[in-house]
mmCIF entry with sequence, helices, sheets and N, C-alpha, C, O atoms, coordinates in Angstrom:
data_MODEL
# 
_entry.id   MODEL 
# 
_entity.id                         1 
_entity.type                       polymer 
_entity.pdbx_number_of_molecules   1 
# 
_entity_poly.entity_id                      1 
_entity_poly.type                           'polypeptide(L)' 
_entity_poly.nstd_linkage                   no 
_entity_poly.nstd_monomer                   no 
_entity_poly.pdbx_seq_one_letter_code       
;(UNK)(UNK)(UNK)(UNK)(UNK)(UNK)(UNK)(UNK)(UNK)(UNK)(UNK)(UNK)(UNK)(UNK)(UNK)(UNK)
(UNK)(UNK)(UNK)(UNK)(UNK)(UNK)(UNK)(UNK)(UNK)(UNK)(UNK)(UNK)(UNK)(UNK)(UNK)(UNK)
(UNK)(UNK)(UNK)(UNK)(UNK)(UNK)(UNK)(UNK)(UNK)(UNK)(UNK)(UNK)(UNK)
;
_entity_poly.pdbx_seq_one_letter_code_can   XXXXXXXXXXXXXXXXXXXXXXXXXXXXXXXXXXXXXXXXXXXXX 
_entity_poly.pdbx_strand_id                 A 
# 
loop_
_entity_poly_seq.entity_id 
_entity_poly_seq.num 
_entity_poly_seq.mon_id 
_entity_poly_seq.hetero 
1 1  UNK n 
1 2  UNK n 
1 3  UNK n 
1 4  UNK n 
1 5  UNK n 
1 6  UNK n 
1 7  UNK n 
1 8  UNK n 
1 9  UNK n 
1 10 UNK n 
1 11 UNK n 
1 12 UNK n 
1 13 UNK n 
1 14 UNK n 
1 15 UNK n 
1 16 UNK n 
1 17 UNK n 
1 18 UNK n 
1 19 UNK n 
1 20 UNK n 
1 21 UNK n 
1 22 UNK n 
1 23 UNK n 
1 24 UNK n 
1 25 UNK n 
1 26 UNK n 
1 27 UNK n 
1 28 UNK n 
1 29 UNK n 
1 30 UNK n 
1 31 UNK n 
1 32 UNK n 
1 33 UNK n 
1 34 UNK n 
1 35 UNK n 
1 36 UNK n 
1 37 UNK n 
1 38 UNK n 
1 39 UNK n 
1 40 UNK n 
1 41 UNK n 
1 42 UNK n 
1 43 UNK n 
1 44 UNK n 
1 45 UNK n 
# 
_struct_asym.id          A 
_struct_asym.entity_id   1 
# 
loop_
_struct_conf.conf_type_id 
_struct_conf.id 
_struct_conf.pdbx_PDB_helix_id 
_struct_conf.beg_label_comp_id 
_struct_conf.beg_label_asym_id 
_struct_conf.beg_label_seq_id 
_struct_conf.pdbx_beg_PDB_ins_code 
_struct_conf.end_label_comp_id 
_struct_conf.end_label_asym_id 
_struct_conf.end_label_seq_id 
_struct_conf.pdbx_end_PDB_ins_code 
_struct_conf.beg_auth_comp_id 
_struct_conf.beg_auth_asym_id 
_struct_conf.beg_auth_seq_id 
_struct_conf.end_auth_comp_id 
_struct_conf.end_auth_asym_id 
_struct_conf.end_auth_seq_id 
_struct_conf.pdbx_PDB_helix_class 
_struct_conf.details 
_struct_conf.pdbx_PDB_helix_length 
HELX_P HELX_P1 AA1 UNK A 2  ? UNK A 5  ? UNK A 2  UNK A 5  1 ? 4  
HELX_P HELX_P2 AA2 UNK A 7  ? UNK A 9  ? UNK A 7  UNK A 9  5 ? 3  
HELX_P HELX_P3 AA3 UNK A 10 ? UNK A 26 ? UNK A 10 UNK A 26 1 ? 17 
HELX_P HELX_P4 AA4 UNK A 41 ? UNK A 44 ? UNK A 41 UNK A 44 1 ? 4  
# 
_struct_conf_type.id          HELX_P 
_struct_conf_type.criteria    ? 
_struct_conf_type.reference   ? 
# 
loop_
_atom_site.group_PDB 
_atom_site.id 
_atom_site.type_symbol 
_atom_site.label_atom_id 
_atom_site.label_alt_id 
_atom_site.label_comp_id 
_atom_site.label_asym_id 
_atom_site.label_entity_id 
_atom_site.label_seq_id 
_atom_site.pdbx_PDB_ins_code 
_atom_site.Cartn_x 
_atom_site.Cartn_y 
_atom_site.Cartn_z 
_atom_site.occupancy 
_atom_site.B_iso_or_equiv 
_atom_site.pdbx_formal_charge 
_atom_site.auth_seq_id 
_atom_site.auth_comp_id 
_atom_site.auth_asym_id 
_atom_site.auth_atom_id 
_atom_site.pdbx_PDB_model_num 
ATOM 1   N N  . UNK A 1 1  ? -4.437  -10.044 -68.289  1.00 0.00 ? 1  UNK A N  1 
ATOM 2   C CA . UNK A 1 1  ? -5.096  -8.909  -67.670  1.00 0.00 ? 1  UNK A CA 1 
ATOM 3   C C  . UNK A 1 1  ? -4.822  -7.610  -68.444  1.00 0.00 ? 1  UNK A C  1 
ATOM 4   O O  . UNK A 1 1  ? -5.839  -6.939  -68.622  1.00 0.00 ? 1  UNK A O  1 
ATOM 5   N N  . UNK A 1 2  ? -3.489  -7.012  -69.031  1.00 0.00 ? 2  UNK A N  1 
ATOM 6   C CA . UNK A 1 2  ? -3.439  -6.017  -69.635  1.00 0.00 ? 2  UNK A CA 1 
ATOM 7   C C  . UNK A 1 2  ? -4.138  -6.265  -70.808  1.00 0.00 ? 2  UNK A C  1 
ATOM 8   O O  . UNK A 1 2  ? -5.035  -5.434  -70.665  1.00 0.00 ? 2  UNK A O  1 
ATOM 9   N N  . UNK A 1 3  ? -4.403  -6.885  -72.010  1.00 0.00 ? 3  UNK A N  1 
ATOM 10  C CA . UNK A 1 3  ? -4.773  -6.522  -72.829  1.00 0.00 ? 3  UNK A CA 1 
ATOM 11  C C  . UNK A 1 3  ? -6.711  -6.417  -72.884  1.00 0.00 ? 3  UNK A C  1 
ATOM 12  O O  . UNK A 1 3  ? -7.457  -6.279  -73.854  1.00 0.00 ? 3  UNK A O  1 
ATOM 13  N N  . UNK A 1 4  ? -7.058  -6.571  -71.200  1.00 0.00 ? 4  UNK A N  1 
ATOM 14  C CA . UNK A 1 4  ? -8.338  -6.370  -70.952  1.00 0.00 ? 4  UNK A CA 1 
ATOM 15  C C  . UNK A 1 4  ? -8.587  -4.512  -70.739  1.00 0.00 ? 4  UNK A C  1 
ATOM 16  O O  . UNK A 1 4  ? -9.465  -3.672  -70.936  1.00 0.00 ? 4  UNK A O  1 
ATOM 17  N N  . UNK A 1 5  ? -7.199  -4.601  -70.221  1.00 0.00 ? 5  UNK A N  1 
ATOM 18  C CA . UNK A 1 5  ? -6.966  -2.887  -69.766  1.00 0.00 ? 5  UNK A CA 1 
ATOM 19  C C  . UNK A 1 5  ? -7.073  -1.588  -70.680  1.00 0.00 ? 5  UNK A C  1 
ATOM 20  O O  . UNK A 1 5  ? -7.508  -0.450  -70.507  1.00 0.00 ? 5  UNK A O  1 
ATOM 21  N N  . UNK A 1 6  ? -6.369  -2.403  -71.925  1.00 0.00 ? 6  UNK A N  1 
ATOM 22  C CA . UNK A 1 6  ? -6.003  -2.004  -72.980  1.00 0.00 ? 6  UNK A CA 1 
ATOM 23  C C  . UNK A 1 6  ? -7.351  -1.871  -73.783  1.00 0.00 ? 6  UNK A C  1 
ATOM 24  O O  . UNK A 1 6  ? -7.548  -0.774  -74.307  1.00 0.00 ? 6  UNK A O  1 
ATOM 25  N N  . UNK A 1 7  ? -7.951  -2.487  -73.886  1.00 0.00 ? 7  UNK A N  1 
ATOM 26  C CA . UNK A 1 7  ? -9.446  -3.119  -74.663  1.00 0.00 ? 7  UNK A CA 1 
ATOM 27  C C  . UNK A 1 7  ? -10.350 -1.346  -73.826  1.00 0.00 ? 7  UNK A C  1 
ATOM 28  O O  . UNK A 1 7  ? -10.488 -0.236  -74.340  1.00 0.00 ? 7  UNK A O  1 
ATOM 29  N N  . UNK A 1 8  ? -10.720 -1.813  -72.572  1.00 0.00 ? 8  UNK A N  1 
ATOM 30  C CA . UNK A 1 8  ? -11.294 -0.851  -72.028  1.00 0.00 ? 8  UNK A CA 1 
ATOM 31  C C  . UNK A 1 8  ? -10.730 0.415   -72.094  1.00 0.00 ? 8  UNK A C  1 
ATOM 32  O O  . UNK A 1 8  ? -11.452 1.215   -71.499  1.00 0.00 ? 8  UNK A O  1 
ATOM 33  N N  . UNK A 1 9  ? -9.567  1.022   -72.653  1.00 0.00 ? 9  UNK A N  1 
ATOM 34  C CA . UNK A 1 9  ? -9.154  2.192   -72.516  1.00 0.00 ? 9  UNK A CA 1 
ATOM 35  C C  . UNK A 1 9  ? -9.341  2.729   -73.901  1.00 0.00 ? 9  UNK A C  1 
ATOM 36  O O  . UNK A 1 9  ? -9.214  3.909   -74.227  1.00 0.00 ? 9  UNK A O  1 
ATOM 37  N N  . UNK A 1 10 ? -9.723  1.515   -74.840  1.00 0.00 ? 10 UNK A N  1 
ATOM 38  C CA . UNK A 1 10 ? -9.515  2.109   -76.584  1.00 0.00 ? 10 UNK A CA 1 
ATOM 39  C C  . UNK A 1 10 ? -11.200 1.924   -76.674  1.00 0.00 ? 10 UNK A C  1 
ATOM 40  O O  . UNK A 1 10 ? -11.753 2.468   -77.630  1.00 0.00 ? 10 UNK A O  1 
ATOM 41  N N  . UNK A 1 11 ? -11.887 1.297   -75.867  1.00 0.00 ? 11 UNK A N  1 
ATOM 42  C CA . UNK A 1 11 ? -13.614 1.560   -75.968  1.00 0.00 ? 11 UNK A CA 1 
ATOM 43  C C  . UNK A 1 11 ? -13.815 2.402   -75.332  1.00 0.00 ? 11 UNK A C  1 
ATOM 44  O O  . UNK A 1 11 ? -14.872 2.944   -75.658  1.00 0.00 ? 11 UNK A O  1 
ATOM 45  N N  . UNK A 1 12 ? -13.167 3.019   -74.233  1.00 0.00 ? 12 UNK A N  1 
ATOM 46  C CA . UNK A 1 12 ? -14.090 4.099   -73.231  1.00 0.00 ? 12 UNK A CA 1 
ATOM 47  C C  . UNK A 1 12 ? -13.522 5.358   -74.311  1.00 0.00 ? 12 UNK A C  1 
ATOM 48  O O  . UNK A 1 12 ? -14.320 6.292   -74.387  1.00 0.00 ? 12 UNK A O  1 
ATOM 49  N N  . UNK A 1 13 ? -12.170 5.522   -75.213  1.00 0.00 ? 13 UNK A N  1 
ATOM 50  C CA . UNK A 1 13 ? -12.065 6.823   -75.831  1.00 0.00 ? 13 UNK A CA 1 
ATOM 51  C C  . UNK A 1 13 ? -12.509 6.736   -76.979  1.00 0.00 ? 13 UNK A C  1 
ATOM 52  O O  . UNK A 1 13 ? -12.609 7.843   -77.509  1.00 0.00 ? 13 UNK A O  1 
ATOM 53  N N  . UNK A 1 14 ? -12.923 5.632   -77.799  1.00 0.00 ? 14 UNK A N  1 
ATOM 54  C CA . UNK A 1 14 ? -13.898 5.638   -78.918  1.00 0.00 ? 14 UNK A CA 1 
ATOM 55  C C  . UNK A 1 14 ? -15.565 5.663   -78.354  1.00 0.00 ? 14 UNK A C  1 
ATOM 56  O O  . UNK A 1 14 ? -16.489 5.569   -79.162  1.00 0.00 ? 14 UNK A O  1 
ATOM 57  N N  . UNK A 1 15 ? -15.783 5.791   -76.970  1.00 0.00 ? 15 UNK A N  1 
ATOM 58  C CA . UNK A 1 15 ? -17.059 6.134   -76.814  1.00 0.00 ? 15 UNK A CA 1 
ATOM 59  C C  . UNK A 1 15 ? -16.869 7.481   -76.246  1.00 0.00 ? 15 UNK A C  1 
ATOM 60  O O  . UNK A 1 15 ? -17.890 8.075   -76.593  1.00 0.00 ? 15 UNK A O  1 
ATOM 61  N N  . UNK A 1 16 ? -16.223 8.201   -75.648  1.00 0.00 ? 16 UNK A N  1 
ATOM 62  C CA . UNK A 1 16 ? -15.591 9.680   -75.612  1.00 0.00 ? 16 UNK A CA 1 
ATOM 63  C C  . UNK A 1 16 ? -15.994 10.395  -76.933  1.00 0.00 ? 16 UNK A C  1 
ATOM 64  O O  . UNK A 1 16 ? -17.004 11.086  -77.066  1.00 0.00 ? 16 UNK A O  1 
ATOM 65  N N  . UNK A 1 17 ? -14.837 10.070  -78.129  1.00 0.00 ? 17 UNK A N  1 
ATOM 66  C CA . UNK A 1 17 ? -15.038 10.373  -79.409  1.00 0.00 ? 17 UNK A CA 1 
ATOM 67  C C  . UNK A 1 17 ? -16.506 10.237  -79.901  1.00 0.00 ? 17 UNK A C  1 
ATOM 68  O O  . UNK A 1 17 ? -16.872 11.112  -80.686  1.00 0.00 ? 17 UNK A O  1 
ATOM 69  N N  . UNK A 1 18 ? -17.148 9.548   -79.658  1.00 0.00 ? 18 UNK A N  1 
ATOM 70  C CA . UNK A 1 18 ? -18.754 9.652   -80.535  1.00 0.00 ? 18 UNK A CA 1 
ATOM 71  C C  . UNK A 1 18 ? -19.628 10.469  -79.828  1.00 0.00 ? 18 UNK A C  1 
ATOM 72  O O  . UNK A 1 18 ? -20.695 10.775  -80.361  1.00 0.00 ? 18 UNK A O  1 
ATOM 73  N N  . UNK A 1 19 ? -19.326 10.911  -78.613  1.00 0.00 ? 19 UNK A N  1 
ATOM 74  C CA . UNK A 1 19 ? -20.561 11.089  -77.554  1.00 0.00 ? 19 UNK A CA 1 
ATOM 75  C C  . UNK A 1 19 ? -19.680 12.623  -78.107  1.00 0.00 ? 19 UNK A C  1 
ATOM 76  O O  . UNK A 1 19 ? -20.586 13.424  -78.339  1.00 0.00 ? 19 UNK A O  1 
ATOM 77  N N  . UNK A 1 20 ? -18.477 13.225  -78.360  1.00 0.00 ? 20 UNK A N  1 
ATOM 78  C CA . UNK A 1 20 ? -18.085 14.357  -78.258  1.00 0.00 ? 20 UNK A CA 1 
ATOM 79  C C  . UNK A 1 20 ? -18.549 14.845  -79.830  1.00 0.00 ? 20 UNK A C  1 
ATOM 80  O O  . UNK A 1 20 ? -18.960 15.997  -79.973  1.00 0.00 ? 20 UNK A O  1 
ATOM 81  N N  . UNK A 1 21 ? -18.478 14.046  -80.848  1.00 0.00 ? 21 UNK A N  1 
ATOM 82  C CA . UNK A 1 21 ? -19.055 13.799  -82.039  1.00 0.00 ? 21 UNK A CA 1 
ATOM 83  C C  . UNK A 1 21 ? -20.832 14.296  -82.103  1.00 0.00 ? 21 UNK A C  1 
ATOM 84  O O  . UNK A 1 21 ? -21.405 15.028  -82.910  1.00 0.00 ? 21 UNK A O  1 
ATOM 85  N N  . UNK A 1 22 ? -21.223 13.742  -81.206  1.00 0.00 ? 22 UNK A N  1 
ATOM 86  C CA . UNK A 1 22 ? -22.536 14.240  -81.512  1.00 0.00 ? 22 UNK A CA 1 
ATOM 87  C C  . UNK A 1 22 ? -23.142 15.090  -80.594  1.00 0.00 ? 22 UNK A C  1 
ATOM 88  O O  . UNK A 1 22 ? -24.321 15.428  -80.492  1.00 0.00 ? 22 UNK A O  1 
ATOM 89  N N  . UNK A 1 23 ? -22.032 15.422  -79.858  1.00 0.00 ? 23 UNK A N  1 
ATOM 90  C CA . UNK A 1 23 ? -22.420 16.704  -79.067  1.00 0.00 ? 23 UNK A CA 1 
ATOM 91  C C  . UNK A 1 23 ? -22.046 18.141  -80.209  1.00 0.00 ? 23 UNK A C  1 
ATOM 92  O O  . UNK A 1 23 ? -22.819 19.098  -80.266  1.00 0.00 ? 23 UNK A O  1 
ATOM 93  N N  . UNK A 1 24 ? -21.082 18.088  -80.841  1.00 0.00 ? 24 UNK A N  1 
ATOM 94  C CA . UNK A 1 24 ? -20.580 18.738  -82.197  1.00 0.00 ? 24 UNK A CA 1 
ATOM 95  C C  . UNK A 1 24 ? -21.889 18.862  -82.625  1.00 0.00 ? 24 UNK A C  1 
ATOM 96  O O  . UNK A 1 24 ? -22.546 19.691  -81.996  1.00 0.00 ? 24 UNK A O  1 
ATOM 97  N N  . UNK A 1 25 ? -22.556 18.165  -83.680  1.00 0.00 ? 25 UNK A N  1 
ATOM 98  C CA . UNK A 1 25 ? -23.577 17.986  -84.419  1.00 0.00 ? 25 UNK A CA 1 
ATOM 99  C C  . UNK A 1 25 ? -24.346 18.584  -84.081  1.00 0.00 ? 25 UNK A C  1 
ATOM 100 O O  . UNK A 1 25 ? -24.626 19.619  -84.685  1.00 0.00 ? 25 UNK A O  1 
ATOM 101 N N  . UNK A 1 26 ? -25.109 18.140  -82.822  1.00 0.00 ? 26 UNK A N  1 
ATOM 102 C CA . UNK A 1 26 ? -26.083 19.021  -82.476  1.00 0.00 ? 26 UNK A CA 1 
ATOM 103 C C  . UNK A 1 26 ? -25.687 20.166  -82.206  1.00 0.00 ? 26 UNK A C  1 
ATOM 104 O O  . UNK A 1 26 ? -26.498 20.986  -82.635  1.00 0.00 ? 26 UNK A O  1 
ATOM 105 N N  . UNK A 1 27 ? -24.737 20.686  -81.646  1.00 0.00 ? 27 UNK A N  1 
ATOM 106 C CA . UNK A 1 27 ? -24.162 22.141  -81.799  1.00 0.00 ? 27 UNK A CA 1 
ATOM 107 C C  . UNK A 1 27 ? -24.336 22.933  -82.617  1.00 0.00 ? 27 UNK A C  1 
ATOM 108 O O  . UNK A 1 27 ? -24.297 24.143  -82.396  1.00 0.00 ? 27 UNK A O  1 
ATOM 109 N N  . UNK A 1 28 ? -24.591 22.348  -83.868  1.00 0.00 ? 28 UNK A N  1 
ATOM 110 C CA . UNK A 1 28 ? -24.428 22.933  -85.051  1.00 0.00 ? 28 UNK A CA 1 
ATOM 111 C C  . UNK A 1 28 ? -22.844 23.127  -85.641  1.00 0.00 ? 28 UNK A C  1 
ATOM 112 O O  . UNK A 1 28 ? -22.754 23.819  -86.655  1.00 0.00 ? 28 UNK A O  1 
ATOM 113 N N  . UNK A 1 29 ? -21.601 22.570  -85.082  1.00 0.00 ? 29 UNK A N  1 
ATOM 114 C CA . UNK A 1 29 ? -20.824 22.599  -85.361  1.00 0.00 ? 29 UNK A CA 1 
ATOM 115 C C  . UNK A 1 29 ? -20.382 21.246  -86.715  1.00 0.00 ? 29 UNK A C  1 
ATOM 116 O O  . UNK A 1 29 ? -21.007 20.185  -86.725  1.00 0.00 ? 29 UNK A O  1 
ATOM 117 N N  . UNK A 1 30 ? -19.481 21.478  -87.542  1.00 0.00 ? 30 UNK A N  1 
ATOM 118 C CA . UNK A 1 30 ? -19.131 20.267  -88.299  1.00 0.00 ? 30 UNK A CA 1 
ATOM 119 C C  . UNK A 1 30 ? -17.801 20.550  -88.889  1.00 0.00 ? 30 UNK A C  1 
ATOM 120 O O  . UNK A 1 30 ? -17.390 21.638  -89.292  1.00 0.00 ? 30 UNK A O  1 
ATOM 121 N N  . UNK A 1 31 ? -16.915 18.889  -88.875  1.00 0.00 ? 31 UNK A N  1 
ATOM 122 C CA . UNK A 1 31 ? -15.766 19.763  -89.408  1.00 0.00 ? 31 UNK A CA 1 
ATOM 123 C C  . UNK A 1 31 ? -15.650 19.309  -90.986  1.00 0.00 ? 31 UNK A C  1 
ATOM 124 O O  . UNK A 1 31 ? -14.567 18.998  -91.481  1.00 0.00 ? 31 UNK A O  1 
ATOM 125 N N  . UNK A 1 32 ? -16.804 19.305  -91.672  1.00 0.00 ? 32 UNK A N  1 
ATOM 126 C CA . UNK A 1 32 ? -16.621 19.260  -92.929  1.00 0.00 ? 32 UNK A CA 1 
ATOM 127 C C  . UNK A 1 32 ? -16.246 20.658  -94.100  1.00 0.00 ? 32 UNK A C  1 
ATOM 128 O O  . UNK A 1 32 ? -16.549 21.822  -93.839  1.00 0.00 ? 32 UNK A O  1 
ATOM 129 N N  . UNK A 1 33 ? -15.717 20.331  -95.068  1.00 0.00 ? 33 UNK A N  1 
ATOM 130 C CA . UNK A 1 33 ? -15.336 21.388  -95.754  1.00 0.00 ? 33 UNK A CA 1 
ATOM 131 C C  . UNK A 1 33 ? -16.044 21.999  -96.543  1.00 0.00 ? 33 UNK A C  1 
ATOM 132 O O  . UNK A 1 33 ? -15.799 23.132  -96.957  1.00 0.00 ? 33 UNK A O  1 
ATOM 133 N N  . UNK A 1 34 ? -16.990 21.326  -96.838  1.00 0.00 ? 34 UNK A N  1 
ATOM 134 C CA . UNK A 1 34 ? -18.425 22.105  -97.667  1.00 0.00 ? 34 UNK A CA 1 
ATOM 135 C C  . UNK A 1 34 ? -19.655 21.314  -97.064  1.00 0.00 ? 34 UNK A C  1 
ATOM 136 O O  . UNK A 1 34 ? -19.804 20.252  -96.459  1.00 0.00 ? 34 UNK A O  1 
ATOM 137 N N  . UNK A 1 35 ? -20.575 22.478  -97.581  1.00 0.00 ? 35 UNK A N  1 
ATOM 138 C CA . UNK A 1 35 ? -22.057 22.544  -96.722  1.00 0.00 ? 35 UNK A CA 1 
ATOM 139 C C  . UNK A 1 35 ? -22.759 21.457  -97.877  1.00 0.00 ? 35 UNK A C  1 
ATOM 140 O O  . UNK A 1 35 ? -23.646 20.708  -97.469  1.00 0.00 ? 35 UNK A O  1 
ATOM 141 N N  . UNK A 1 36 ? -22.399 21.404  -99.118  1.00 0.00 ? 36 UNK A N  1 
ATOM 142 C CA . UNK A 1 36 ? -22.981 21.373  -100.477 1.00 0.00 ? 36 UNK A CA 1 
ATOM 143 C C  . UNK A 1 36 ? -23.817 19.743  -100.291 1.00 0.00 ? 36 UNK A C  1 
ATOM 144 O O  . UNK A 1 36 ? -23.283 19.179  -101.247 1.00 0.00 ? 36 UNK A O  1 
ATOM 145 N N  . UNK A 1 37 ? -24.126 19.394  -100.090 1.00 0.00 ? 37 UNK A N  1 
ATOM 146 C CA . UNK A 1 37 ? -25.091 18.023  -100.297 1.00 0.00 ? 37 UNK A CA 1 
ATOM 147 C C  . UNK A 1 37 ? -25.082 17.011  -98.458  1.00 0.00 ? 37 UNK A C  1 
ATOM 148 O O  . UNK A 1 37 ? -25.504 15.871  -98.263  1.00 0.00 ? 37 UNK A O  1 
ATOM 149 N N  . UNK A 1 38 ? -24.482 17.921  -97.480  1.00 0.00 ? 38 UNK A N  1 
ATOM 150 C CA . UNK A 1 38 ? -24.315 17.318  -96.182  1.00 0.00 ? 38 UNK A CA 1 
ATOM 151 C C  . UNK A 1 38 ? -25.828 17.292  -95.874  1.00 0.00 ? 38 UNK A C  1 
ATOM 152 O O  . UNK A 1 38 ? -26.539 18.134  -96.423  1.00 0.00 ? 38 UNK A O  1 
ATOM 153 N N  . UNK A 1 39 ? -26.441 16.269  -94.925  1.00 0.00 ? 39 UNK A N  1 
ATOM 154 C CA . UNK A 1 39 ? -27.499 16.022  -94.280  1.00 0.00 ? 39 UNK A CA 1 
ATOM 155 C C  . UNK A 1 39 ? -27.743 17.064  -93.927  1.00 0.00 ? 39 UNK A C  1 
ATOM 156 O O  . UNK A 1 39 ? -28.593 17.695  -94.555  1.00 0.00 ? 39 UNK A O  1 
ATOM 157 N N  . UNK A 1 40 ? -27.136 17.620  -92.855  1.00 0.00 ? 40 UNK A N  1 
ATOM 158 C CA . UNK A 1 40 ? -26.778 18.645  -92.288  1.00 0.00 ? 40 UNK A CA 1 
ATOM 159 C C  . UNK A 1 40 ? -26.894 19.993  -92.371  1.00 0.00 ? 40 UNK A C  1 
ATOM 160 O O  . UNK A 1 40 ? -27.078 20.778  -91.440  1.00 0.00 ? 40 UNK A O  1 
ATOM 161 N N  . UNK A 1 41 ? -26.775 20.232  -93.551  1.00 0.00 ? 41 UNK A N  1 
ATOM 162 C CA . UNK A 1 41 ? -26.461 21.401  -93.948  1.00 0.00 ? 41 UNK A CA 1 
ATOM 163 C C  . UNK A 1 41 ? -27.368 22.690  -93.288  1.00 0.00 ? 41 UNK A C  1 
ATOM 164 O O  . UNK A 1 41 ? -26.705 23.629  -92.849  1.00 0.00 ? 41 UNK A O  1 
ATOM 165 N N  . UNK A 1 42 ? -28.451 22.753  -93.224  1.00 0.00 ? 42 UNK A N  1 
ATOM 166 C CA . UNK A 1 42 ? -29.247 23.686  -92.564  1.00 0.00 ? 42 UNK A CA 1 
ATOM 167 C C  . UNK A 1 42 ? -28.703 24.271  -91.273  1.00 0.00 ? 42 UNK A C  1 
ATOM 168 O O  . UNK A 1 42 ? -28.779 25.455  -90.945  1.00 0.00 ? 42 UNK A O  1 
ATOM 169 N N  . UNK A 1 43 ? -28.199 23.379  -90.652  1.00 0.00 ? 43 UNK A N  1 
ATOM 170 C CA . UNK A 1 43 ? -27.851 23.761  -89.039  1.00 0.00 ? 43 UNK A CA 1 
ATOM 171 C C  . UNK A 1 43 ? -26.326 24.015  -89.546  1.00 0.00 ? 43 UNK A C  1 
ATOM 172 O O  . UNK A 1 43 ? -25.846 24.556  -88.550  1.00 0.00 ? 43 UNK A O  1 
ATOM 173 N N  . UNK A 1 44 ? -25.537 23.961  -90.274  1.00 0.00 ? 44 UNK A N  1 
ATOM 174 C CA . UNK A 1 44 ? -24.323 24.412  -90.400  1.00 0.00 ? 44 UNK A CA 1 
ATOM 175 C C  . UNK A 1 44 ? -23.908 26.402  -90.168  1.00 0.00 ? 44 UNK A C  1 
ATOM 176 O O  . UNK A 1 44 ? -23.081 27.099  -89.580  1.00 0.00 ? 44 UNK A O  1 
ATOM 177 N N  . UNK A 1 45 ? -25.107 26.570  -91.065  1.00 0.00 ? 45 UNK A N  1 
ATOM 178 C CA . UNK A 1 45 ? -24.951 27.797  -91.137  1.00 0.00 ? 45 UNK A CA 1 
ATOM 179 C C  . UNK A 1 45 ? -26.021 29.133  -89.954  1.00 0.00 ? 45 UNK A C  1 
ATOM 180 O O  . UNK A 1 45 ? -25.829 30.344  -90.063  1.00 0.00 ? 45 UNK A O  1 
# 
């Protein structure tokens, strides 16, 4: 039973992490260190 517990607690915060990830993005936020060739780049600045 715990390592079912365990399973569900490391998928629900790696789906936390992506959903908070692309709430970032669309923000226009990124934590990259240069703008220089990112997809992105337009909405960075």
């Amino acid at each position: 039973m715990v390592p079912y517990i365990i399973g569900a607690l490391i998928l629900g915060y790696t789906g936390f992490v992506v959903y908070k990830k692309a709430k970032d993005v669309k923000a226009g936020k990124s934590c990259c260190s240069s703008c220089s060739g990112c997809p992105i780049e337009g909405k960075c600045k």
